[in-house]
PAZAPA-4460 file (N, C-alpha, C; in steps of 0.05 Angstrom, whole numbers, plus 32768, in hexadecimal, padded with zeros to 4 digits):
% residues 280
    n_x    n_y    n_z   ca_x   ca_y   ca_z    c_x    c_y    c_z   seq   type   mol
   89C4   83E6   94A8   89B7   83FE   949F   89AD   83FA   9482     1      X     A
   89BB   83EA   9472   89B2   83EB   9453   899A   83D8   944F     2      X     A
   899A   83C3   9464   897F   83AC   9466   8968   83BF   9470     3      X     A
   896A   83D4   9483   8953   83DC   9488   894B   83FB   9476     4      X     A
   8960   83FC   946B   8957   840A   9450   894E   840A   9439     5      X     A
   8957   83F5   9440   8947   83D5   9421   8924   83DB   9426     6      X     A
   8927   83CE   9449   890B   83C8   944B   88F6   83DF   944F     7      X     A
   8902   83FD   945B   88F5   8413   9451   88E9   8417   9444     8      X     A
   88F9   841A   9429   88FC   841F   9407   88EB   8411   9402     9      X     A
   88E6   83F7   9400   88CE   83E3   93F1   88B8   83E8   93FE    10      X     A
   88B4   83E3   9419   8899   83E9   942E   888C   840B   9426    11      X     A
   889F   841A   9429   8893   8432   942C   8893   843A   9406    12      X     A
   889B   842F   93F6   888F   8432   93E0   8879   842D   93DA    13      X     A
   8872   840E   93E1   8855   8402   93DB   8841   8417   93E5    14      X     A
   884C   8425   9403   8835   8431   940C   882B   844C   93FF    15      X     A
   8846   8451   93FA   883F   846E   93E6   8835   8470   93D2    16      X     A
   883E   844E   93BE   8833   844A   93AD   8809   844F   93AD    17      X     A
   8805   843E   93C7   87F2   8437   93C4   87E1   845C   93D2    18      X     A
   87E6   8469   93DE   87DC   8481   93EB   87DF   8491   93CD    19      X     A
   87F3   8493   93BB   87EE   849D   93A4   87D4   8499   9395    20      X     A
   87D7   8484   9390   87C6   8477   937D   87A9   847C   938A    21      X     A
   87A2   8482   93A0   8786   8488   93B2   8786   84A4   93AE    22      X     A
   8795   84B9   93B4   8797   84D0   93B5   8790   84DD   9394    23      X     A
   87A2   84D0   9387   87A0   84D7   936A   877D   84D2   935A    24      X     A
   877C   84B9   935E   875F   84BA   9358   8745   84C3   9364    25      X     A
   874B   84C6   937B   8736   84DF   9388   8732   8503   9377    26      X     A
   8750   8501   937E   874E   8522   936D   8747   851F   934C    27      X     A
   874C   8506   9343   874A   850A   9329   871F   8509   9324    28      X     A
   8719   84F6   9339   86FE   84F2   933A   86EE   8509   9348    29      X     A
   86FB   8525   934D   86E7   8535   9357   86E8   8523   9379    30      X     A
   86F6   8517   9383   86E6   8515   93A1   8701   851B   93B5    31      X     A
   8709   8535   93B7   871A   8546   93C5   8716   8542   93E0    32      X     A
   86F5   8544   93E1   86F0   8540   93FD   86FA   8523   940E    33      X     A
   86F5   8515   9406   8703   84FA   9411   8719   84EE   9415    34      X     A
   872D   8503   940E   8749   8506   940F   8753   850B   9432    35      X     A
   8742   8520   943D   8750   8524   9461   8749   8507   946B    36      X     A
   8732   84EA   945C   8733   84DD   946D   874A   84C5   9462    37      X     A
   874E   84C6   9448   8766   84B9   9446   877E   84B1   9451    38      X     A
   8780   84D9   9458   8798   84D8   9468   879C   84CB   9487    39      X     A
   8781   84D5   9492   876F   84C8   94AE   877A   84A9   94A4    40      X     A
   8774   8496   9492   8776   8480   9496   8792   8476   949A    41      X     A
   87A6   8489   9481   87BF   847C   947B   87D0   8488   94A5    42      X     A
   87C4   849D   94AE   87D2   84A8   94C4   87D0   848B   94E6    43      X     A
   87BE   8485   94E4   87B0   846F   94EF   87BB   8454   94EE    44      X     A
   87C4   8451   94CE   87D6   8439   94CD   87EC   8440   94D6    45      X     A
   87FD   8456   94CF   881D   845F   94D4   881A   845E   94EE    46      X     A
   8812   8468   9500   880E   8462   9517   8808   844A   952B    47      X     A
   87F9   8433   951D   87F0   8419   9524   8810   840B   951F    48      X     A
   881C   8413   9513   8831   8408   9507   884C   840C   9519    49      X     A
   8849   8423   951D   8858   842C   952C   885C   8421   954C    50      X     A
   883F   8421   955C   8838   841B   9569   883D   83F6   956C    51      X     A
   883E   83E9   9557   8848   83CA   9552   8868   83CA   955B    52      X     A
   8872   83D6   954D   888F   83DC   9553   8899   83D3   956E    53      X     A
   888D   83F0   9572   8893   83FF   9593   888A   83DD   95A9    54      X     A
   8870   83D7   95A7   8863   83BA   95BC   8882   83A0   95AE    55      X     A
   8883   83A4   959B   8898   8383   9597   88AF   8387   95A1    56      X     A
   88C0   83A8   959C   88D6   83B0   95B2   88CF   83A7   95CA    57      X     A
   88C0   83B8   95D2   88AC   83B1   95F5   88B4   8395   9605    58      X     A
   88A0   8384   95ED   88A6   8371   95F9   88BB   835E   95F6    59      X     A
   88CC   8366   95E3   88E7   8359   95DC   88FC   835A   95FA    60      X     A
   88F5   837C   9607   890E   8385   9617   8900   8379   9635    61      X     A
   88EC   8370   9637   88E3   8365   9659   88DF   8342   9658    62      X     A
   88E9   833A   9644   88E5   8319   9644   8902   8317   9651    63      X     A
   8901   8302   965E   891D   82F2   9662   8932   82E2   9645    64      X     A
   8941   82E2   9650   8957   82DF   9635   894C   82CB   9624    65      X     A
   893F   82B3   9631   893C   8299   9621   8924   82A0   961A    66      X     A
   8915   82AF   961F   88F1   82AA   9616   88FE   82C8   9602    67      X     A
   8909   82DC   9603   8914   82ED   95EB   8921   82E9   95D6    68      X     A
   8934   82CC   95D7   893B   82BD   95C3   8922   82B6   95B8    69      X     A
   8910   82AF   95BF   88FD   829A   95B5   88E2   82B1   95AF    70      X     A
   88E1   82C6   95B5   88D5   82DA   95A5   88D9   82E7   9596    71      X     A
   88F6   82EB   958B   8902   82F2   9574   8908   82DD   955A    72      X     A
   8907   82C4   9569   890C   82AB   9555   88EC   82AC   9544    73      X     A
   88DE   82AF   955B   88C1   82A9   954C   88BC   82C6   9541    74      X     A
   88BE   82E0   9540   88B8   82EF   9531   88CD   82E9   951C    75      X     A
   88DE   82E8   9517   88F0   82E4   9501   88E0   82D2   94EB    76      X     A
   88E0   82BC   94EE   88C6   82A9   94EA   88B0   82C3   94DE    77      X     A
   88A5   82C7   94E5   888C   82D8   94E3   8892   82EB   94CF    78      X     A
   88A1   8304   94D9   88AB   8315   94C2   88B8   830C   94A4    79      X     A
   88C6   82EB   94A7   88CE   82E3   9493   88B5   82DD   947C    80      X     A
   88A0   82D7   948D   888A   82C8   9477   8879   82E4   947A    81      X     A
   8876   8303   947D   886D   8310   9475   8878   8321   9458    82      X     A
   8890   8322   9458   88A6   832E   944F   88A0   831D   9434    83      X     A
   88A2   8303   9437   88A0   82EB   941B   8888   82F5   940E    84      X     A
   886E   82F4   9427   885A   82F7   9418   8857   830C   940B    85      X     A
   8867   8321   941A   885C   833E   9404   886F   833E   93EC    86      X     A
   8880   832C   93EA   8898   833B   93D2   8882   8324   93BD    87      X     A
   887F   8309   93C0   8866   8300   93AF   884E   8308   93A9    88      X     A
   883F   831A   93B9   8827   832F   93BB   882D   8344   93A5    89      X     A
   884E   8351   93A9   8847   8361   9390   884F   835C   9380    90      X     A
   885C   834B   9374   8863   8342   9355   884F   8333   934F    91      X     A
   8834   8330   9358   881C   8329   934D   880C   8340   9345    92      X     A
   8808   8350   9353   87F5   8369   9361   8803   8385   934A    93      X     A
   881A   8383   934A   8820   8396   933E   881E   83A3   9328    94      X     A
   880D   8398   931C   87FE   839C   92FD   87E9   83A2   9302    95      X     A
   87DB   83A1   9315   87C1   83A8   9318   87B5   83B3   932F    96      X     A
   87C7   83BB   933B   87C5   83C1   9356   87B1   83E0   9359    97      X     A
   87BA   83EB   9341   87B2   8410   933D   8798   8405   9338    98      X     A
   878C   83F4   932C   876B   83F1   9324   875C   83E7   9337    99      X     A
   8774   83D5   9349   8762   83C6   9357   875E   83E3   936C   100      X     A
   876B   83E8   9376   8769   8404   9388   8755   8411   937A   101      X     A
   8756   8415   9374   873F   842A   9366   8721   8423   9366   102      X     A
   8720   8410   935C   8706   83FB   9361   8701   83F9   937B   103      X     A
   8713   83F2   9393   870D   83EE   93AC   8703   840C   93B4   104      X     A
   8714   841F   93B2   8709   8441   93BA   86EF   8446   93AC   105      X     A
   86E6   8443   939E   86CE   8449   9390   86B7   8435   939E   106      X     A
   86BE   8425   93A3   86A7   840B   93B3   86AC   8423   93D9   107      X     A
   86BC   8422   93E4   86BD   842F   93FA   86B5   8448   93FB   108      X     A
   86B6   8453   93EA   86A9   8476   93E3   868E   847A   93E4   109      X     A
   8681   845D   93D6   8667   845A   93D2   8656   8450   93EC   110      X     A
   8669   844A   9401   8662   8443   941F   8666   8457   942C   111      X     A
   867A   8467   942C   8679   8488   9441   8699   8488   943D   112      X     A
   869B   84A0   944A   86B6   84A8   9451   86C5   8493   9461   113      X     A
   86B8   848B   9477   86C3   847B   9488   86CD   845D   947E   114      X     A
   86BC   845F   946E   86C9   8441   9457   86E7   8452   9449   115      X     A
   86E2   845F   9442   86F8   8469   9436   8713   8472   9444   116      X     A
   8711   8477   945E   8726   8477   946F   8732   845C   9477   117      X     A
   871C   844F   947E   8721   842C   9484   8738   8422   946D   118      X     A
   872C   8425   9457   8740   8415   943F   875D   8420   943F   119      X     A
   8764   8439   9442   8774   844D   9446   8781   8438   945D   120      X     A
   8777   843E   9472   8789   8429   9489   878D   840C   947C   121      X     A
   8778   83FE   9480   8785   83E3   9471   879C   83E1   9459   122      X     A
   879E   83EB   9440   87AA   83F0   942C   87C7   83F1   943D   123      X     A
   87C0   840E   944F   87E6   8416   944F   87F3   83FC   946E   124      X     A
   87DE   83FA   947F   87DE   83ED   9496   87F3   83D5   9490   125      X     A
   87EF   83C8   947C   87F1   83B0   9470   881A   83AD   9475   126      X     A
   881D   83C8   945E   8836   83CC   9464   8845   83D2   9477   127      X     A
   8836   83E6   9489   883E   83E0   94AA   8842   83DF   94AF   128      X     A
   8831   83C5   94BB   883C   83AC   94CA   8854   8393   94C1   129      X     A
   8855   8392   94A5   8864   8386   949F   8880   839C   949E   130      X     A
   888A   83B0   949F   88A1   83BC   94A9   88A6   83C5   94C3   131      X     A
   888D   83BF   94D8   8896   83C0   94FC   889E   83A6   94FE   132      X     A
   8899   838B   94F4   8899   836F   94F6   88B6   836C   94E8   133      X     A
   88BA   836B   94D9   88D6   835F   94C3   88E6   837F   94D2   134      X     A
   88E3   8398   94D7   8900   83A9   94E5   8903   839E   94FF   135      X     A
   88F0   8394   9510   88FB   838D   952A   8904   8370   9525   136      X     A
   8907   835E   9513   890F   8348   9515   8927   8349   9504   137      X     A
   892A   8362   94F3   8946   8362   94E9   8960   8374   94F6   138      X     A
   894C   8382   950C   8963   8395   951C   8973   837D   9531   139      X     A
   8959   836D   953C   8963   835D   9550   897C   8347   953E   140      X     A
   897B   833D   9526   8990   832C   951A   89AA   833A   9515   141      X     A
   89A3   835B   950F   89BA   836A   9509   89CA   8373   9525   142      X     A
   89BE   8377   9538   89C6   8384   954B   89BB   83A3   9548   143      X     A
   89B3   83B0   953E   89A9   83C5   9531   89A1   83DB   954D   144      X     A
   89A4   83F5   953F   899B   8409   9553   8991   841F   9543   145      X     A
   89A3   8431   9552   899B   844F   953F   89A4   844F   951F   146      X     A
   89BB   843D   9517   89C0   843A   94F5   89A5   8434   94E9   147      X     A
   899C   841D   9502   8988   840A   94ED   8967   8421   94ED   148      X     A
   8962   8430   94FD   8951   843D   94FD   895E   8453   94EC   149      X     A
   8971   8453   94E5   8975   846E   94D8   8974   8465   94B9   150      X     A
   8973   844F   94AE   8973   843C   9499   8958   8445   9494   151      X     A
   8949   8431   949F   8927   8438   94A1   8920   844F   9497   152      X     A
   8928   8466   94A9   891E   847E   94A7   8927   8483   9486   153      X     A
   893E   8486   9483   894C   848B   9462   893C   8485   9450   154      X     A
   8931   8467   9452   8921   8459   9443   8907   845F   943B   155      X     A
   88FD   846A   9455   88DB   8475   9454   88DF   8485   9441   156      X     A
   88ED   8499   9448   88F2   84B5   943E   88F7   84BA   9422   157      X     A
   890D   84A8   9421   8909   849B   93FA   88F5   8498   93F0   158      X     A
   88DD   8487   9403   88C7   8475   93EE   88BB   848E   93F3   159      X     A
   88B4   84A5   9406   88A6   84B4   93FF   88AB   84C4   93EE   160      X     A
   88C0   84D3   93ED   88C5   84DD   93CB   88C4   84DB   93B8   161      X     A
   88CA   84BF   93B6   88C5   84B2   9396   88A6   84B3   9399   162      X     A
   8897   84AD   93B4   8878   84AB   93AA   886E   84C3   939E   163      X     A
   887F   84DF   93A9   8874   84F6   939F   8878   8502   938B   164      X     A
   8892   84F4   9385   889C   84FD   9361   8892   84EA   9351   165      X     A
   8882   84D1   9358   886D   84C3   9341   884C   84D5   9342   166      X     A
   884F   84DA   935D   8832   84E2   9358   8830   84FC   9347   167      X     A
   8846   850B   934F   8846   8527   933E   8850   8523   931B   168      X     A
   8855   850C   9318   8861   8501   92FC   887A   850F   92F1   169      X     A
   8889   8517   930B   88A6   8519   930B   88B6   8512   92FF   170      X     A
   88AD   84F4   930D   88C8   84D4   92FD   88B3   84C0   92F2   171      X     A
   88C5   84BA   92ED   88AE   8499   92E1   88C2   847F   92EB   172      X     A
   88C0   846D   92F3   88CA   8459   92FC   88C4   8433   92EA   173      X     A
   88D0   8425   92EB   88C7   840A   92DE   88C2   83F4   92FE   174      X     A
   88A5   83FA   9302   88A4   83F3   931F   88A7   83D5   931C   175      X     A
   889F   83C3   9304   88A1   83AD   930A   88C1   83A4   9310   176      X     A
   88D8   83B0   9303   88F1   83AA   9302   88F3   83B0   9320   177      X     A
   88EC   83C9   9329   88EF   83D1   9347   88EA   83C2   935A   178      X     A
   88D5   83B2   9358   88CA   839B   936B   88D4   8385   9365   179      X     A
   88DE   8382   9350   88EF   8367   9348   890A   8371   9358   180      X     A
   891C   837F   934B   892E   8382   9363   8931   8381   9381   181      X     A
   891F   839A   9387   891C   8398   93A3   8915   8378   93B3   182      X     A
   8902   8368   93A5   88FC   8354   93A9   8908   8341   93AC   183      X     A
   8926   833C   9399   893B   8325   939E   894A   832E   93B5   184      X     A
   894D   834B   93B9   8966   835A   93D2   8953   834E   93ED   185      X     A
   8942   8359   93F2   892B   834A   93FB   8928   8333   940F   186      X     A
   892E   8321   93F8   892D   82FE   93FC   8945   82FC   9409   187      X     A
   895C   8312   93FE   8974   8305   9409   8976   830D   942E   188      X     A
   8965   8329   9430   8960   832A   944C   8957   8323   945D   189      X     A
   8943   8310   944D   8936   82FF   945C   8941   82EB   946A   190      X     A
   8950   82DD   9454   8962   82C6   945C   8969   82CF   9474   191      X     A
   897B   82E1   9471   898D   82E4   9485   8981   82EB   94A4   192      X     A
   8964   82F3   949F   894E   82F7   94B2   8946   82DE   94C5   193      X     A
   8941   82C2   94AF   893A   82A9   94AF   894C   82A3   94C2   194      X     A
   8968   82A5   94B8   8983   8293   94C5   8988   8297   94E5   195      X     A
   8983   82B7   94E4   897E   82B9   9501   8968   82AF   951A   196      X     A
   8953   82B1   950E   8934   82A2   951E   8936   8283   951F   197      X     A
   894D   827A   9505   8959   8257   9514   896B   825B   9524   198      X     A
   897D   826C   9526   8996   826B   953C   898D   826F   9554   199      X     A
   8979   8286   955C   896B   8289   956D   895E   8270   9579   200      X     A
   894C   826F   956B   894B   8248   9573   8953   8232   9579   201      X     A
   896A   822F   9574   897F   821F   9576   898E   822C   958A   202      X     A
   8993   8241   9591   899A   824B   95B1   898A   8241   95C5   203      X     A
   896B   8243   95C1   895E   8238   95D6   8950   821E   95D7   204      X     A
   8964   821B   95C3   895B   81F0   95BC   8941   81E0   95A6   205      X     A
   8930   81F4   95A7   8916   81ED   959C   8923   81E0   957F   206      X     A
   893D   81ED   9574   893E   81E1   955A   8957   81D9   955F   207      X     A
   8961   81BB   955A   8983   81AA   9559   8998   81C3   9548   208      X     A
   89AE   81AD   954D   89D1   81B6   9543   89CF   81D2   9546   209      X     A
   89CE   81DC   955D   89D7   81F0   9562   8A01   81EC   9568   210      X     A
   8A08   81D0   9575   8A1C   81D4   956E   8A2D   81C5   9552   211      X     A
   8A1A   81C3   953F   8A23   81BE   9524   8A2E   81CD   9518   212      X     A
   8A49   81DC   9516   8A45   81ED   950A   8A57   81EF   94E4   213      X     A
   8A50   81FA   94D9   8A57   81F7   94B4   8A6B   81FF   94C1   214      X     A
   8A72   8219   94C5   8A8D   822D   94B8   8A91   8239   94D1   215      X     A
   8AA1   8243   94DD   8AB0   8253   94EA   8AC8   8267   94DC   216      X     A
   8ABC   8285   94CE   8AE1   8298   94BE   8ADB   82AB   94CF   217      X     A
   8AD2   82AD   94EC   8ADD   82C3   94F3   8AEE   82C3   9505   218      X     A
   8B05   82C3   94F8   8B20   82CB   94F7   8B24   82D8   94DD   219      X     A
   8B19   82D1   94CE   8B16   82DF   94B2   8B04   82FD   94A9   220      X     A
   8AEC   82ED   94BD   8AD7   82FE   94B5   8ACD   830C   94D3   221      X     A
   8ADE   8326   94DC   8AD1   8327   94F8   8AB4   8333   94FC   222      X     A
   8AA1   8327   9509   8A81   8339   950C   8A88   8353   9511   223      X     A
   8A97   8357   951E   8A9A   8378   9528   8AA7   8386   950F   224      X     A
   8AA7   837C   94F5   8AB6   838C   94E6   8AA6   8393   94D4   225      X     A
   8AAE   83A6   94C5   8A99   83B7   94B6   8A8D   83AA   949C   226      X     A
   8AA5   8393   9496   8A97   8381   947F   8A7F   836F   948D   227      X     A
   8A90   8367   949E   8A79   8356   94B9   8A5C   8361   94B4   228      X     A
   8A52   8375   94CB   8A46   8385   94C3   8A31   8381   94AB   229      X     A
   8A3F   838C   9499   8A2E   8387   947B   8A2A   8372   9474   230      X     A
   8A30   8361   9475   8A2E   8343   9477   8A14   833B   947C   231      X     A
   8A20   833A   9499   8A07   8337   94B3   89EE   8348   94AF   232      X     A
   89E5   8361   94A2   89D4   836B   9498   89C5   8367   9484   233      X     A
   89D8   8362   9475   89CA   836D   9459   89C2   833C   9452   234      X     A
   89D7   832F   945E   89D3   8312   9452   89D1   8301   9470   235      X     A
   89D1   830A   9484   89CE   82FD   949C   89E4   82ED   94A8   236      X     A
   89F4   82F5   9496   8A14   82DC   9499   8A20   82E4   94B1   237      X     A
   8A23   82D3   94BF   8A38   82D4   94D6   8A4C   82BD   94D5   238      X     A
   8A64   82D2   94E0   8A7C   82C3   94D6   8A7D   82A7   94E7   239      X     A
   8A63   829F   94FB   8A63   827E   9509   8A47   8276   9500   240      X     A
   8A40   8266   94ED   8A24   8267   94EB   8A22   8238   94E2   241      X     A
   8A0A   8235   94F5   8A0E   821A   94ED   8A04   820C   94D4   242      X     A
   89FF   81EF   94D4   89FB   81E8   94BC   89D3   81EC   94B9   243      X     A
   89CE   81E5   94D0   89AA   81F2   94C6   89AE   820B   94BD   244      X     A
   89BB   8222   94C8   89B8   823C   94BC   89B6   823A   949B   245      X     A
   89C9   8235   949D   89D3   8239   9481   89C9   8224   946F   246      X     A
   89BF   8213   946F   89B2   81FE   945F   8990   8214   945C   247      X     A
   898A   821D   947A   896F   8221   9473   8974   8241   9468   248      X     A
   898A   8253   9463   8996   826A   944F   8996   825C   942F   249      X     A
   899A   8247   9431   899F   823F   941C   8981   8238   9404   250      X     A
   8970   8227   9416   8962   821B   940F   894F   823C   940C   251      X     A
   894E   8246   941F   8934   8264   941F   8941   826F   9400   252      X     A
   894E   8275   93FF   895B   8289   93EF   8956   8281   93D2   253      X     A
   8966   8264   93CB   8962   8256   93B3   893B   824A   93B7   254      X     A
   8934   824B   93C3   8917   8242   93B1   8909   8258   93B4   255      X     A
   8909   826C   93C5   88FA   828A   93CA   88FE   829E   93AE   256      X     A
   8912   8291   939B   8924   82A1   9389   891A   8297   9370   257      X     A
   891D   827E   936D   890E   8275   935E   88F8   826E   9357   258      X     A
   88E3   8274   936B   88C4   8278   9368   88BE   8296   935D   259      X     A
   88CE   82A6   9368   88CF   82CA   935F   88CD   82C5   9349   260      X     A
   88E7   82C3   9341   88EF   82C2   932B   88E3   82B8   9317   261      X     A
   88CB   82A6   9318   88C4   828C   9304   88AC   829B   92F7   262      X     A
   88AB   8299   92D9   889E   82AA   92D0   887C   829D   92CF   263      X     A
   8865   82AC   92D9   8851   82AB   92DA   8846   829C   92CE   264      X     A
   883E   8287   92C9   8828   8272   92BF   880B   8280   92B2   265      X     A
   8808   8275   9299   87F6   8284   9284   87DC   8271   928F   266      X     A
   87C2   8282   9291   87AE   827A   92A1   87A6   8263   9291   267      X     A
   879D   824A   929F   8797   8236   9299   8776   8236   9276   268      X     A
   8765   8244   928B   8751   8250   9275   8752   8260   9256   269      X     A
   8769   826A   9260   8774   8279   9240   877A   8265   9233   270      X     A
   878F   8253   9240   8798   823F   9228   8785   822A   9220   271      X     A
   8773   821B   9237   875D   8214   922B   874D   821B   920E   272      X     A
   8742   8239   920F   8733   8245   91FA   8749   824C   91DF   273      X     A
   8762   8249   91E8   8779   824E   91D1   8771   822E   91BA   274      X     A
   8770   821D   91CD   876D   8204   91C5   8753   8202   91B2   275      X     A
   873F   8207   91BF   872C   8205   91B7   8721   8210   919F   276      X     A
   8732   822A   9199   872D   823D   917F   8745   8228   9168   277      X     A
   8756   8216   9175   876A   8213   9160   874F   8202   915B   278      X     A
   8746   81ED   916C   8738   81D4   9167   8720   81D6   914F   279      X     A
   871A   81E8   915D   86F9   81F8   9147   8706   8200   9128   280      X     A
***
């Protein structure tokens, strides 16, 4: 429940973030009217999204066991490198994201309404799909049901509040710290997202040492127990996990962490002309 409240919370922030930031500058620009198609756009995505969900359940529950191993291994896979890409997407984006939006609505405004609903769907779409993709590939590693949908739900519900107490200038928030955080919790879900879409694999052979295994503590650590559980959620740990798991937990985690983490590189051209003024 707390992994898919993680992934709520961040997903349905960005989106609010970004439906704010459209909404706000409309009304501030006099164009009120283009607001019912905003909503038209952002309703369209939630729905497309939804509708993603619902087809990957679908077809998760009519495959046979071995080709369902091997559709959950490969979405895991999939959701892992959406999830990466967006937590790198916004610790780039996040400084500029309000202008760039704004610039894009003003170019689409100047094409019709229907441009302006379009961007509205793409913008929020984005997010989505990348929370129907990464919840059905983290319910299936958790075992997940109604907690894990009830996680989700918590989560939306959060990011929509906070979207409405920034837009109304309620609260004020330090979004980059926010995305920096959320971002490492994140990575760590991921892992644990990762670990599973190799075990999966290694159930149905495509990937070796399935019977390699690192560690065996449960006797220590039982899955059915509530630490278990959180474990298995929130870091993907199972108390039998082999040595690919956990080498490739290891390896995702420590270089995914350290690329985050690594502080931005000063543009090549600035320092050039820095040079050039010492030189002159």
């Amino acid at each position: 429940m707390l992994a898919t409240y993680l992934i709520g919370l961040r997903e349905g922030l960005e989106a609010a973030l970004i439906i704010s930031i459209l909404v706000a500058y409309l009304v501030r620009t006099d164009r009120r009217s283009a607001l019912p198609w905003v909503w038209a756009g952002v309703a369209v995505a939630v729905a497309m999204s939804v509708g993603v969900a619902l087809i990957l359940n679908l077809t998760s529950s009519v495959l046979s066991d071995t080709a369902e191993k091997l559709f959950a291994g490969i979405m895991s896979f999939v959701a892992v490198a959406m999830v990466t890409w967006m937590v790198f997407w916004m610790k780039s984006a996040s400084r500029t994201i309000a202008n760039d939006l704004r610039g894009t609505l003003d170019q689409a405004f100047a094409m019709g309404v229907g441009a302006v609903a379009t961007m509205a769907f793409v913008s929020v779409a984005r997010e989505g799909l990348e929370t129907a993709v990464f919840f059905f590939s983290l319910t299936n590693s958790t075992e997940g049901g109604s907690r894990a949908i009830a996680g989700l739900a918590l989560g939306l519900a959060t990011s929509a509040a906070i979207g409405w107490l920034l837009y109304r200038g309620a609260v004020r928030i330090n979004l980059s710290t926010f995305f920096r955080v959320t971002g490492l919790l994140l990575i760590l879900v991921a892992a644990g997202v990762l670990t599973y879409g190799v075990h999966e694999l290694q159930e149905v052979g495509i990937l070796p040492g399935e019977d390699n295994v690192a560690f065996d503590v449960s006797a220590t650590i039982p899955a059915d127990s509530w630490y278990g559980s959180v474990l298995r959620g929130v870091l993907g740990f199972r108390p039998v996990m082999t040595v690919l798991e956990v080498a490739v937990w290891a390896s995702y985690v420590g270089i995914t962490t350290w690329l985050f983490l690594r502080p931005a590189r000063r543009p090549a051209a600035k320092a050039t002309e820095r040079e050039s003024e010492v030189t002159a």
